[in-house]
C-alpha positions in Angstrom: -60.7 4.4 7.1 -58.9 4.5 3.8 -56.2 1.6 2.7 -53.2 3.3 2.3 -52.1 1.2 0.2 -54.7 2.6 -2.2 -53.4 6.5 -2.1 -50.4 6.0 -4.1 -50.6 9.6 -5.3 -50.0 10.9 -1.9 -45.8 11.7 -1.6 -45.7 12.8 2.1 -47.0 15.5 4.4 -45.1 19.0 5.4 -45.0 20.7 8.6 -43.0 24.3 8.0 -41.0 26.0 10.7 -39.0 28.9 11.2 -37.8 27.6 14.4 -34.0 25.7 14.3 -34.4 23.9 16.9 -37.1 21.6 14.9 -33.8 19.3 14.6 -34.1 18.7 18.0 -37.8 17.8 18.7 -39.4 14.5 20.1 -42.7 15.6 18.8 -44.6 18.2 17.6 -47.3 19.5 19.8 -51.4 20.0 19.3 -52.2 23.7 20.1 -53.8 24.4 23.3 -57.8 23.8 23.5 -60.0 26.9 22.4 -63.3 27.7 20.7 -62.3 31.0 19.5 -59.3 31.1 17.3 -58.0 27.8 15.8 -58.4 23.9 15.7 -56.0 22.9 18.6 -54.3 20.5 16.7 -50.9 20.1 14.6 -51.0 21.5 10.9 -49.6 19.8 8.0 -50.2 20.0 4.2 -51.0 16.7 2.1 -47.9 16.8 -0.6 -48.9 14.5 -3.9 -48.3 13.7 -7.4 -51.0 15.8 -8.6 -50.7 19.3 -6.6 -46.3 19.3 -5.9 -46.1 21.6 -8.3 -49.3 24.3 -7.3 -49.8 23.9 -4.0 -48.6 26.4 -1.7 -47.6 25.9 1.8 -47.1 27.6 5.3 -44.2 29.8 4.8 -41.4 28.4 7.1 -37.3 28.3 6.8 -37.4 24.4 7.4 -40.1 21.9 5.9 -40.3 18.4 8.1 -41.5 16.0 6.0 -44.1 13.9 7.5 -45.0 9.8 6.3 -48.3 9.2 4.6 -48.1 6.5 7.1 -49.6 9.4 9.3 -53.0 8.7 7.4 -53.7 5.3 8.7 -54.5 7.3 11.9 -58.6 8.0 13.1 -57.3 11.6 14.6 -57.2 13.8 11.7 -59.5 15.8 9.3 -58.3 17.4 6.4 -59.9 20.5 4.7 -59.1 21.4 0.9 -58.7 24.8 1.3 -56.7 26.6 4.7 -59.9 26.8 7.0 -58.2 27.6 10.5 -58.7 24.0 11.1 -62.7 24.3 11.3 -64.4 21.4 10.1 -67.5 22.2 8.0 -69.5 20.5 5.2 -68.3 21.8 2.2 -64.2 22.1 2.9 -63.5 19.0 5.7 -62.6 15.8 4.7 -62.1 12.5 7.2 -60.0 9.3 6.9 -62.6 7.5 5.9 -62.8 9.2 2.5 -59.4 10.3 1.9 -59.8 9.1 -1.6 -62.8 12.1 -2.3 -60.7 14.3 -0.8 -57.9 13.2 -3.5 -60.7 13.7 -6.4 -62.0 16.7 -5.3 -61.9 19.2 -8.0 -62.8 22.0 -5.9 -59.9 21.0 -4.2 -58.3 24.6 -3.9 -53.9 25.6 -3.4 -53.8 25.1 0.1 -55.3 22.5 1.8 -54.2 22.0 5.6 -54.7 18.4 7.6 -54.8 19.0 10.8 -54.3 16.0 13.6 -56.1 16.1 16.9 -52.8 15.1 19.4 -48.9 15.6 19.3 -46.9 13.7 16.4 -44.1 11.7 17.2 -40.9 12.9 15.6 -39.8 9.4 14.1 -42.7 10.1 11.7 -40.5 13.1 10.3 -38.2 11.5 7.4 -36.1 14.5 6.8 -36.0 18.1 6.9 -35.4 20.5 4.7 -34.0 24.1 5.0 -35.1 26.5 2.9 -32.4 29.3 2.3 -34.5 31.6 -0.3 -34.7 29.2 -2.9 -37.5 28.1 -4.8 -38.6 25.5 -1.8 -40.6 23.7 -4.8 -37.4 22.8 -6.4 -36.0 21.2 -3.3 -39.2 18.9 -2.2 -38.7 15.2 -3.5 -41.1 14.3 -6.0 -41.6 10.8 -5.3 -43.5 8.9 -2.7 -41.3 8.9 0.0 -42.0 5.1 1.9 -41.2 4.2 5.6 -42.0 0.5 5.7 -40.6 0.3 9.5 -43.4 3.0 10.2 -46.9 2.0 11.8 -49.3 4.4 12.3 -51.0 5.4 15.9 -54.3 4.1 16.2 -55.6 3.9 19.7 -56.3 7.9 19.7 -59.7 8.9 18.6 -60.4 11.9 16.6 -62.1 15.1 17.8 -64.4 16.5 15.2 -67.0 19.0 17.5 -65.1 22.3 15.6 -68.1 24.1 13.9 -67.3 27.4 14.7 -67.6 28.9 11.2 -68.7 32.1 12.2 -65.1 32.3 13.7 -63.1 32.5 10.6 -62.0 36.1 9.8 -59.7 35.2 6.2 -60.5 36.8 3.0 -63.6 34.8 1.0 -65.5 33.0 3.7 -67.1 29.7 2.6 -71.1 30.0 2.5 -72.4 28.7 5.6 -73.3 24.6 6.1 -76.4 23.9 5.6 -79.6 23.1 8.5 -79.1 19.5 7.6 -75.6 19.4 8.1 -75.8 21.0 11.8 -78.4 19.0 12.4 -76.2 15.8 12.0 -73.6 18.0 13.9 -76.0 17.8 17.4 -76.2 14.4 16.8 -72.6 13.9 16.8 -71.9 16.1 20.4 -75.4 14.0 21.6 -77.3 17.9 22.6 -80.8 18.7 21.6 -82.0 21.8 20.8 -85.2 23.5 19.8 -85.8 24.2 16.0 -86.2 27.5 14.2 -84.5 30.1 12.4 -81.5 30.2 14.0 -80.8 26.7 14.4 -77.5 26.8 13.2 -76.4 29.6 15.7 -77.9 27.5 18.6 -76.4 24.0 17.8 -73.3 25.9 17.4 -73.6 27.7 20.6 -74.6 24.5 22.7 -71.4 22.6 20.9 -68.9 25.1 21.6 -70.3 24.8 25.4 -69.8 21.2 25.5 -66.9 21.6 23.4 -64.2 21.0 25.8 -65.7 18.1 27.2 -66.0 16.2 24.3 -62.0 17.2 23.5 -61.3 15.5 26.4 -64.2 12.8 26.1 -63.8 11.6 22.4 -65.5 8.5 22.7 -68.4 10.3 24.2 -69.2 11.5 20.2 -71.3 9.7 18.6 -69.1 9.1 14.8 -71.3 7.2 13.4 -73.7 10.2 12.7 -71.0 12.1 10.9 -69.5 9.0 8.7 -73.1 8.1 7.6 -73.9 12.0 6.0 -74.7 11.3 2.6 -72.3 11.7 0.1 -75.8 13.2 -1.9 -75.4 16.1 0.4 -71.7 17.1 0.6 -72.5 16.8 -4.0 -75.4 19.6 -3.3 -73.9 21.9 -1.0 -70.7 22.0 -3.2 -72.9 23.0 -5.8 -74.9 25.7 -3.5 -70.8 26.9 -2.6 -70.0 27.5 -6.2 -73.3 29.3 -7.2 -73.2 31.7 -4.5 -69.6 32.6 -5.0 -70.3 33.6 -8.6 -73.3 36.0 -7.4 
Protein backbone atom coordinates (compact mmCIF):
# COMPACT_ATOMS: atom_id res chain seq x y z
CA UNK A 1 0.00 0.00 0.00
CA UNK A 2 1.02 3.52 -0.95
CA UNK A 3 2.29 6.22 1.87
CA UNK A 4 -0.05 8.84 1.71
CA UNK A 5 2.13 11.00 2.71
CA UNK A 6 3.76 10.52 -0.71
CA UNK A 7 0.54 11.56 -3.05
CA UNK A 8 0.64 15.10 -2.28
CA UNK A 9 -1.02 15.82 -5.71
CA UNK A 10 -4.14 14.17 -4.71
CA UNK A 11 -6.77 17.15 -3.36
CA UNK A 12 -9.71 14.90 -2.29
CA UNK A 13 -12.25 12.49 -3.70
CA UNK A 14 -16.00 13.45 -5.02
CA UNK A 15 -19.07 11.40 -4.70
CA UNK A 16 -21.99 13.42 -6.79
CA UNK A 17 -25.68 13.24 -5.85
CA UNK A 18 -28.79 14.56 -6.89
CA UNK A 19 -30.37 13.37 -3.82
CA UNK A 20 -30.84 16.33 -0.79
CA UNK A 21 -31.00 14.38 1.70
CA UNK A 22 -27.12 13.50 1.25
CA UNK A 23 -26.95 16.14 4.22
CA UNK A 24 -28.32 13.73 6.28
CA UNK A 25 -26.44 10.47 5.66
CA UNK A 26 -24.36 8.27 8.16
CA UNK A 27 -22.73 6.53 5.29
CA UNK A 28 -22.86 5.88 1.83
CA UNK A 29 -23.78 2.50 0.82
CA UNK A 30 -21.85 -0.31 -1.61
CA UNK A 31 -24.36 -1.44 -4.28
CA UNK A 32 -25.95 -4.61 -3.95
CA UNK A 33 -23.82 -7.90 -5.13
CA UNK A 34 -24.16 -8.85 -8.96
CA UNK A 35 -22.16 -10.21 -11.82
CA UNK A 36 -24.14 -8.63 -14.49
CA UNK A 37 -24.33 -4.89 -14.33
CA UNK A 38 -21.86 -3.02 -12.02
CA UNK A 39 -19.06 -3.34 -9.36
CA UNK A 40 -21.16 -3.36 -6.15
CA UNK A 41 -19.27 -0.92 -4.54
CA UNK A 42 -19.39 3.03 -3.80
CA UNK A 43 -18.12 5.32 -6.73
CA UNK A 44 -15.93 8.31 -6.26
CA UNK A 45 -13.60 10.25 -8.56
CA UNK A 46 -9.80 10.93 -7.55
CA UNK A 47 -9.73 14.99 -7.55
CA UNK A 48 -5.82 16.38 -7.95
CA UNK A 49 -3.56 19.03 -8.79
CA UNK A 50 -2.93 17.80 -12.11
CA UNK A 51 -6.62 16.81 -13.67
CA UNK A 52 -9.03 19.74 -11.38
CA UNK A 53 -9.24 21.49 -14.26
CA UNK A 54 -10.17 18.42 -17.13
CA UNK A 55 -11.58 15.87 -15.46
CA UNK A 56 -15.12 15.41 -15.64
CA UNK A 57 -17.32 13.94 -13.04
CA UNK A 58 -20.77 12.06 -12.41
CA UNK A 59 -23.26 14.68 -12.98
CA UNK A 60 -25.02 15.32 -9.61
CA UNK A 61 -26.61 18.65 -7.95
CA UNK A 62 -24.40 18.14 -4.77
CA UNK A 63 -20.55 16.90 -4.74
CA UNK A 64 -19.45 15.34 -1.18
CA UNK A 65 -16.06 15.74 -0.88
CA UNK A 66 -14.34 12.72 0.32
CA UNK A 67 -10.48 12.66 2.39
CA UNK A 68 -7.55 11.19 0.57
CA UNK A 69 -7.29 9.74 3.87
CA UNK A 70 -9.85 7.19 2.15
CA UNK A 71 -6.68 5.84 0.25
CA UNK A 72 -4.89 4.40 3.13
CA UNK A 73 -7.66 1.74 2.89
CA UNK A 74 -6.91 -2.13 1.22
CA UNK A 75 -10.80 -2.00 -0.22
CA UNK A 76 -10.55 -0.05 -3.24
CA UNK A 77 -9.38 -0.28 -6.93
CA UNK A 78 -9.35 2.63 -9.07
CA UNK A 79 -9.65 2.46 -12.98
CA UNK A 80 -8.38 5.58 -15.19
CA UNK A 81 -11.11 5.66 -17.36
CA UNK A 82 -15.16 5.13 -16.11
CA UNK A 83 -15.09 1.15 -16.54
CA UNK A 84 -18.54 0.17 -14.66
CA UNK A 85 -16.30 -0.59 -11.85
CA UNK A 86 -14.72 -3.76 -13.75
CA UNK A 87 -11.29 -4.38 -12.89
CA UNK A 88 -9.10 -5.45 -15.89
CA UNK A 89 -5.39 -5.14 -16.88
CA UNK A 90 -5.11 -2.30 -18.83
CA UNK A 91 -7.63 0.40 -16.93
CA UNK A 92 -7.50 -0.92 -12.89
CA UNK A 93 -5.26 0.35 -10.56
CA UNK A 94 -4.73 -0.96 -6.65
CA UNK A 95 -3.52 0.80 -3.50
CA UNK A 96 -0.51 -0.62 -3.74
CA UNK A 97 0.48 1.50 -6.86
CA UNK A 98 -1.49 4.48 -6.50
CA UNK A 99 1.46 6.39 -7.46
CA UNK A 100 1.32 4.57 -11.40
CA UNK A 101 -1.97 5.30 -11.33
CA UNK A 102 -0.90 9.13 -10.69
CA UNK A 103 1.71 8.85 -13.66
CA UNK A 104 -0.34 7.23 -15.99
CA UNK A 105 -0.43 9.14 -19.17
CA UNK A 106 -3.13 7.09 -20.61
CA UNK A 107 -4.72 8.22 -17.73
CA UNK A 108 -8.11 9.31 -19.64
CA UNK A 109 -11.10 12.43 -18.19
CA UNK A 110 -12.82 10.25 -16.03
CA UNK A 111 -11.38 7.95 -13.89
CA UNK A 112 -13.86 6.37 -11.15
CA UNK A 113 -12.39 4.65 -7.67
CA UNK A 114 -14.63 2.49 -6.55
CA UNK A 115 -14.53 1.05 -2.71
CA UNK A 116 -15.65 -2.47 -1.91
CA UNK A 117 -18.04 -1.58 1.49
CA UNK A 118 -20.08 1.45 2.83
CA UNK A 119 -18.14 4.89 3.62
CA UNK A 120 -18.55 6.39 6.77
CA UNK A 121 -19.91 9.99 6.44
CA UNK A 122 -17.30 11.70 8.83
CA UNK A 123 -14.95 11.04 5.81
CA UNK A 124 -17.14 13.61 3.83
CA UNK A 125 -15.51 17.24 4.57
CA UNK A 126 -18.15 19.32 2.97
CA UNK A 127 -20.52 19.37 0.34
CA UNK A 128 -21.18 21.29 -2.31
CA UNK A 129 -24.39 22.22 -4.19
CA UNK A 130 -24.23 22.87 -7.56
CA UNK A 131 -27.02 25.31 -8.75
CA UNK A 132 -26.04 25.36 -12.72
CA UNK A 133 -22.86 26.90 -12.26
CA UNK A 134 -19.63 25.88 -13.61
CA UNK A 135 -19.14 23.10 -10.65
CA UNK A 136 -15.28 23.42 -11.71
CA UNK A 137 -15.31 26.93 -10.38
CA UNK A 138 -16.64 26.02 -7.05
CA UNK A 139 -14.28 22.82 -6.21
CA UNK A 140 -11.34 23.87 -3.85
CA UNK A 141 -8.14 23.70 -5.46
CA UNK A 142 -5.92 22.75 -2.68
CA UNK A 143 -5.35 19.63 -0.77
CA UNK A 144 -7.99 19.56 1.54
CA UNK A 145 -6.24 17.72 4.98
CA UNK A 146 -8.14 15.96 7.89
CA UNK A 147 -5.44 15.18 10.35
CA UNK A 148 -8.18 13.81 13.04
CA UNK A 149 -9.04 11.32 10.13
CA UNK A 150 -7.70 7.54 10.14
CA UNK A 151 -8.40 5.44 7.52
CA UNK A 152 -10.39 1.86 7.90
CA UNK A 153 -8.12 -0.87 7.56
CA UNK A 154 -9.46 -4.18 8.87
CA UNK A 155 -11.79 -4.63 5.54
CA UNK A 156 -10.16 -6.46 2.73
CA UNK A 157 -10.64 -5.62 -0.76
CA UNK A 158 -12.68 -7.66 -3.31
CA UNK A 159 -11.04 -7.75 -6.67
CA UNK A 160 -12.78 -11.15 -8.47
CA UNK A 161 -14.71 -8.47 -11.14
CA UNK A 162 -13.48 -9.62 -14.64
CA UNK A 163 -16.53 -9.43 -16.35
CA UNK A 164 -15.37 -7.35 -19.36
CA UNK A 165 -17.56 -8.78 -21.73
CA UNK A 166 -20.22 -7.00 -19.62
CA UNK A 167 -19.53 -3.50 -20.41
CA UNK A 168 -21.95 -2.08 -22.97
CA UNK A 169 -20.32 1.99 -23.20
CA UNK A 170 -19.16 3.48 -26.22
CA UNK A 171 -15.19 2.28 -27.10
CA UNK A 172 -14.71 -0.90 -25.19
CA UNK A 173 -11.08 -1.50 -24.07
CA UNK A 174 -9.35 -4.48 -26.01
CA UNK A 175 -9.74 -7.49 -24.04
CA UNK A 176 -6.89 -8.58 -21.13
CA UNK A 177 -4.69 -10.66 -22.19
CA UNK A 178 -4.32 -15.03 -21.54
CA UNK A 179 -1.64 -14.15 -19.12
CA UNK A 180 -3.53 -11.76 -17.29
CA UNK A 181 -6.64 -14.21 -16.75
CA UNK A 182 -4.50 -16.66 -16.03
CA UNK A 183 -3.11 -14.79 -12.93
CA UNK A 184 -6.88 -13.92 -12.45
CA UNK A 185 -7.70 -18.00 -11.64
CA UNK A 186 -4.99 -17.92 -9.42
CA UNK A 187 -6.40 -15.10 -7.51
CA UNK A 188 -10.29 -16.87 -7.08
CA UNK A 189 -7.92 -20.36 -6.35
CA UNK A 190 -10.20 -22.34 -9.65
CA UNK A 191 -8.48 -24.41 -12.23
CA UNK A 192 -9.50 -24.75 -15.47
CA UNK A 193 -8.59 -26.52 -18.70
CA UNK A 194 -6.46 -24.52 -21.39
CA UNK A 195 -7.48 -23.63 -24.94
CA UNK A 196 -8.92 -21.13 -27.07
CA UNK A 197 -11.33 -19.81 -25.00
CA UNK A 198 -9.59 -19.64 -21.87
CA UNK A 199 -10.50 -16.29 -21.13
CA UNK A 200 -14.30 -16.98 -21.45
CA UNK A 201 -13.87 -20.09 -19.11
CA UNK A 202 -11.81 -18.46 -16.26
CA UNK A 203 -14.29 -15.85 -16.49
CA UNK A 204 -17.21 -18.02 -16.35
CA UNK A 205 -15.82 -20.25 -13.38
CA UNK A 206 -15.10 -16.72 -11.46
CA UNK A 207 -18.31 -15.15 -11.85
CA UNK A 208 -19.68 -18.69 -10.37
CA UNK A 209 -17.59 -18.37 -7.46
CA UNK A 210 -18.00 -14.80 -7.49
CA UNK A 211 -20.29 -14.29 -4.72
CA UNK A 212 -18.49 -16.38 -2.47
CA UNK A 213 -15.36 -14.85 -2.65
CA UNK A 214 -17.47 -11.16 -2.05
CA UNK A 215 -18.37 -12.63 1.00
CA UNK A 216 -15.06 -14.67 1.64
CA UNK A 217 -12.32 -12.01 0.86
CA UNK A 218 -9.58 -13.53 2.60
CA UNK A 219 -10.25 -16.74 0.68
CA UNK A 220 -8.36 -14.73 -2.46
CA UNK A 221 -5.27 -15.38 -2.84
CA UNK A 222 -3.64 -11.26 -3.42
CA UNK A 223 -0.54 -12.08 -3.60
CA UNK A 224 -0.99 -13.40 -7.21
CA UNK A 225 -2.51 -10.19 -8.37
CA UNK A 226 0.19 -7.65 -6.48
CA UNK A 227 3.06 -9.71 -7.99
CA UNK A 228 1.80 -9.29 -11.98
CA UNK A 229 4.62 -7.73 -13.53
CA UNK A 230 4.67 -4.24 -14.05
CA UNK A 231 6.58 -5.62 -17.67
CA UNK A 232 3.09 -6.75 -18.59
CA UNK A 233 0.59 -4.02 -17.56
CA UNK A 234 3.83 -1.64 -19.95
CA UNK A 235 2.95 -4.23 -23.00
CA UNK A 236 -0.64 -4.57 -22.87
CA UNK A 237 -0.93 -0.75 -22.72
CA UNK A 238 0.97 -0.70 -25.75
CA UNK A 239 -1.22 -3.64 -27.48
CA UNK A 240 -4.42 -1.08 -26.10
CA UNK A 241 -3.13 1.91 -28.01
CA UNK A 242 -2.15 0.01 -31.34
CA UNK A 243 -5.41 -1.63 -31.72
CA UNK A 244 -7.42 1.54 -31.10
CA UNK A 245 -5.59 3.30 -33.96
CA UNK A 246 -6.52 0.31 -36.41
Amino acid sequence: MEDIGDIGDIYYLIHATNNPDCISWNELKAGDFNTDDQFPGVYMSVITENNIESESIYPGKYLMIFSKILLGQKNYHINARDYNGIISEKNTYYPWNLREFLDCKDNCSMNEIIFHDNIDIKYCLSIITVNGSDYKSLLPKISLDSPGLKPDISTLPFYCYPFESMYTGINPLPPSSKEWYIMMSKLADITTDDGDDIRDCIREKIREKAEYLYINRDKQKIKYIKEYPKESRKESRKESRKESRV
